[in-house]
C-alpha positions as CSV (number, residue, x, y, z in Angstrom):
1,X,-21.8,5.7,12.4
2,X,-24.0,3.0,11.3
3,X,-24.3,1.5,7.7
4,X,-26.8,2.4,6.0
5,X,-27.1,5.8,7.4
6,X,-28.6,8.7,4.8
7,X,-27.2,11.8,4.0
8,X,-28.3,13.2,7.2
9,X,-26.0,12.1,9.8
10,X,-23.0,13.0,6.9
11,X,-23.5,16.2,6.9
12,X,-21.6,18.3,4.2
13,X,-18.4,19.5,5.4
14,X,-17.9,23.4,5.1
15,X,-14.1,24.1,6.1
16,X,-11.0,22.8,4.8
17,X,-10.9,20.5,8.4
18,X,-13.8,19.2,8.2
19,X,-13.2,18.0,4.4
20,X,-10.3,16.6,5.4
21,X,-12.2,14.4,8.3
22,X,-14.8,13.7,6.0
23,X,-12.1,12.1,3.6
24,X,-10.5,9.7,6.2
25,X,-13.8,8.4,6.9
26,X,-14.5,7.6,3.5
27,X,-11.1,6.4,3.2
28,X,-11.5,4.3,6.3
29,X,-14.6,2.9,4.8
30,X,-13.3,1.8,1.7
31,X,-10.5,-0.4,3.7
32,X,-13.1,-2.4,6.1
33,X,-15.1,-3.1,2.4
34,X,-11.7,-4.1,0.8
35,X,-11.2,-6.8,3.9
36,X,-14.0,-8.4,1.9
37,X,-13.9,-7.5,-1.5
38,X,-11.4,-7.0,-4.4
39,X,-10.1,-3.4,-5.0
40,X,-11.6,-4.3,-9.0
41,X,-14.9,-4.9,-7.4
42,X,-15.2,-2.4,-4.9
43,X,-18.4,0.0,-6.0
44,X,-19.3,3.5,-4.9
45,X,-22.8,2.7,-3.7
46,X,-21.1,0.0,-1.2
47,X,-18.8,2.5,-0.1
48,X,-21.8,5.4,0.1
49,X,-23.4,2.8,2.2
50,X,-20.9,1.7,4.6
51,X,-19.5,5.3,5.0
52,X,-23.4,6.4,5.5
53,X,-23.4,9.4,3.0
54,X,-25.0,9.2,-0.7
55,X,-23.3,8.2,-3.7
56,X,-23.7,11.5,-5.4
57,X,-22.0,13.0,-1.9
58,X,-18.8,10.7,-2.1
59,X,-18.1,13.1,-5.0
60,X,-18.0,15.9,-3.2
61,X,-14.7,14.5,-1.7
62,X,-13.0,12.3,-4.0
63,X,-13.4,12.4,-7.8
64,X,-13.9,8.6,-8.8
65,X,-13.1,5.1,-6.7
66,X,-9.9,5.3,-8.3
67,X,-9.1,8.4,-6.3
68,X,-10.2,6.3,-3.2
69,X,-8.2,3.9,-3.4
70,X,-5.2,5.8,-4.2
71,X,-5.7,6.9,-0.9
72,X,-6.4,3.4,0.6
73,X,-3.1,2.8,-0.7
74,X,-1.2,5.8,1.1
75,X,-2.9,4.6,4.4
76,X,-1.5,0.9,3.7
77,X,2.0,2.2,2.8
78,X,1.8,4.3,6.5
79,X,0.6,1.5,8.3
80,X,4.3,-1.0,6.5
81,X,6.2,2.3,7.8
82,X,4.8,3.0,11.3
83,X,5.5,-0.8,12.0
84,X,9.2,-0.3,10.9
85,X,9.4,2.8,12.8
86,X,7.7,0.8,16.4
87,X,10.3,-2.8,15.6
88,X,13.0,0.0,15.7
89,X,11.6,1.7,18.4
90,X,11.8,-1.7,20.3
91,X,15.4,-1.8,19.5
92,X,15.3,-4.8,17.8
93,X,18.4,-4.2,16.0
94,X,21.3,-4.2,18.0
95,X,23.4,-7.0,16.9
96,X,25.4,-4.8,14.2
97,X,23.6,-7.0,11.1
98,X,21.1,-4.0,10.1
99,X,20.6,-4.8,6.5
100,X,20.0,-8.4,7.0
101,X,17.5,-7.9,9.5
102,X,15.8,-4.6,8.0
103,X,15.3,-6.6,4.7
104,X,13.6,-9.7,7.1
105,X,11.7,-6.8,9.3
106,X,10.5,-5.4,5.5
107,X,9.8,-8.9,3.8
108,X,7.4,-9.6,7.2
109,X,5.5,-6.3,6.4
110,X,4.9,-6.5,3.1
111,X,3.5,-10.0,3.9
112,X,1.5,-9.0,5.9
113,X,-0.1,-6.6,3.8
114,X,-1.3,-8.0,0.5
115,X,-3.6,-5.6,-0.5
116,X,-1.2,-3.2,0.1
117,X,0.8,-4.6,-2.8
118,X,-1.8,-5.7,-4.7
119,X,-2.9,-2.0,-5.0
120,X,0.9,-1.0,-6.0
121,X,0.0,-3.2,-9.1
122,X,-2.6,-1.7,-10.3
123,X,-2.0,1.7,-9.4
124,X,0.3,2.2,-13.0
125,X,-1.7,0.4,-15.2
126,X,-5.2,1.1,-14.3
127,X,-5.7,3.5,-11.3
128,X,-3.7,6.9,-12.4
129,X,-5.1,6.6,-15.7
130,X,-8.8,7.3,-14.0
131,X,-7.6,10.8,-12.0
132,X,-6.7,14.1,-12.4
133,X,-3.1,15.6,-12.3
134,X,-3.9,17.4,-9.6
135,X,-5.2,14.1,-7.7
136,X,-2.1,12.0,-9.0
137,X,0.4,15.1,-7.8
138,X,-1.2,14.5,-4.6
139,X,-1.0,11.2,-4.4
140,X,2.9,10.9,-5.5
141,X,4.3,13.8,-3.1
142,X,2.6,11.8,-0.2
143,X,4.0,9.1,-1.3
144,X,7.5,10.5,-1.6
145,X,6.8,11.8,2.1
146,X,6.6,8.0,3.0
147,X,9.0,7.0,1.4
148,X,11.5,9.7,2.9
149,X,9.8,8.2,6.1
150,X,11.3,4.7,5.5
151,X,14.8,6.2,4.0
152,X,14.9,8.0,8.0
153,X,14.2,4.2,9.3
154,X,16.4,2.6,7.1
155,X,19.0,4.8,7.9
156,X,18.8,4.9,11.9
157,X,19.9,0.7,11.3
158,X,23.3,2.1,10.2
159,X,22.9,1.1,6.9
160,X,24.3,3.9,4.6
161,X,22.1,5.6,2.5
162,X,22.1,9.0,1.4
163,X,19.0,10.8,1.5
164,X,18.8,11.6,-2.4
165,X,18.9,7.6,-3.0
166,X,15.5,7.0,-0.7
167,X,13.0,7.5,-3.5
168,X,14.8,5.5,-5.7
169,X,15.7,2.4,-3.3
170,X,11.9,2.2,-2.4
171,X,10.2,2.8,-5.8
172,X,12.5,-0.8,-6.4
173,X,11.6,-2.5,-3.3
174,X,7.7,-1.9,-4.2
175,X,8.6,-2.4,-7.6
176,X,9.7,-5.9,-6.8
177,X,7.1,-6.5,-3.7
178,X,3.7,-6.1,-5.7
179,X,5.5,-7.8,-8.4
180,X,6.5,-11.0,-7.1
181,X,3.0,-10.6,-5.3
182,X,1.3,-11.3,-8.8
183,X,3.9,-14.3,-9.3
184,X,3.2,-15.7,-6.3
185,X,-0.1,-15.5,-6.6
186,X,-1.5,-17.2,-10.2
187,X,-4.8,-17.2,-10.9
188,X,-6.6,-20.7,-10.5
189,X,-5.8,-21.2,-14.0
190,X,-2.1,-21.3,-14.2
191,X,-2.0,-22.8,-10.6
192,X,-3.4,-25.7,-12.2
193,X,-0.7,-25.4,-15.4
194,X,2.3,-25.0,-12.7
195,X,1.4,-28.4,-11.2
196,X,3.3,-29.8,-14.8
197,X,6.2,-31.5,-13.5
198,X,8.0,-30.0,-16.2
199,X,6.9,-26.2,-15.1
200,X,6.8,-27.0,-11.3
201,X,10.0,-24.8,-10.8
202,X,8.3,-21.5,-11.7
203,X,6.1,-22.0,-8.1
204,X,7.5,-19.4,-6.1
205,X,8.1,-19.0,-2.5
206,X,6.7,-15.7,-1.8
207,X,8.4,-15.1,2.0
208,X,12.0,-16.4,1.0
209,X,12.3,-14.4,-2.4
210,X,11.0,-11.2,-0.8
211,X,13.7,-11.7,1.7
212,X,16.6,-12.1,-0.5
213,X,15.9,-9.6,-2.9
214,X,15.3,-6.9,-0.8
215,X,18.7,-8.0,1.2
216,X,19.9,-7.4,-2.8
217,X,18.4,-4.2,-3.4
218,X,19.6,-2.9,0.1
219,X,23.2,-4.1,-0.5
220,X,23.1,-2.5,-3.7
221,X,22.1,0.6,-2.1
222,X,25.1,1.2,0.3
């Protein structure tokens, strides 16, 4: 679909299907935007633009941006599990040390997602406070779905953890992820303040904390 296009090659969707196709395109369109732009300054024109459908007709399909990029969010969190799921596929893990390499495996992931994380921290605070209960129950049960996702991963590494501890263990590990994401990454301001000698400690090392404290919150887990 080219950007730009008008209304007319986004035709209103009429079944259930169809809105749901619709949807993932928008959703899809907000994610090639965000590999330019801020989540905070994404805009619903841009995204009526590249998606090729009008402003008013992005309502049609998702309440507000925040509703968007719940979404976008979901389809980041899917994209850290299916690469799990394919590095256990491969069979990378058959030297009998599962947790150790499962929290490396998950620290490489989350690295390589930052927007993925970045969107877990603003998903409290500023996101669900823009959407409907209906949209946030949405959002959450998929969420648990993923997560359950990852507990079935997790699991198939030997380490042992019982299915009713999966939402918990993850909430921490993204918890911690987007968390020491915002540590790790000051804003120009206190980048400059950290060079201090006397504050130079606080400069974290995003890759080896991730490691370790996921190998923590796994070990505490089993």
């Amino acid at each position: 679909m080219a950007e730009g296009a008008g209304e007319s090659t986004f035709q209103r969707a009429r079944s259930s299907e169809h809105q749901a196709v619709r949807r993932a395109a928008i959703v899809e369109a907000a994610r090639r935007l965000l590999g330019k732009v801020h989540p905070l300054d994404l805009r619903m024109r841009a995204l009526a633009k590249r998606a090729g459908i009008s402003p008013s007709g992005l309502y049609r399909y998702f309440e507000n941006m925040e509703a968007v990029l719940l979404h976008v969010h979901l389809c980041d969190f899917e994209d850290v599990v299916g690469s799990w799921e394919q590095s256990l596929h491969s069979g990378m893990f058959n030297d009998g040390n599962g947790l150790n390499d499962m929290a490396a495996l998950m620290a490489r992931s989350f690295l390589a997602e930052p927007r993925f994380l970045t969107l877990i921290s603003l998903t409290p605070s500023l996101y669900e406070r823009e959407v409907s209960v209906e949209a946030l129950v949405e959002h959450k049960l998929q969420l648990l779905s993923l997560m359950q996702r990852a507990g079935a991963a997790l699991q198939s590494t030997g380490v042992p953890i019982d299915d009713s501890e999966t939402p918990r263990l993850f909430g921490q590990m993204l918890a911690f992820a987007s968390g020491l994401h915002l540590l790790a990454n000051p804003s120009p301001t206190a980048r400059i303040a950290l060079e201090h000698p006397a504050l130079t400690f606080l400069a974290l090392d995003m890759a080896d904390e991730l490691e370790e404290g996921l190998k923590v919150l796994l070990r505490g887990s089993c």
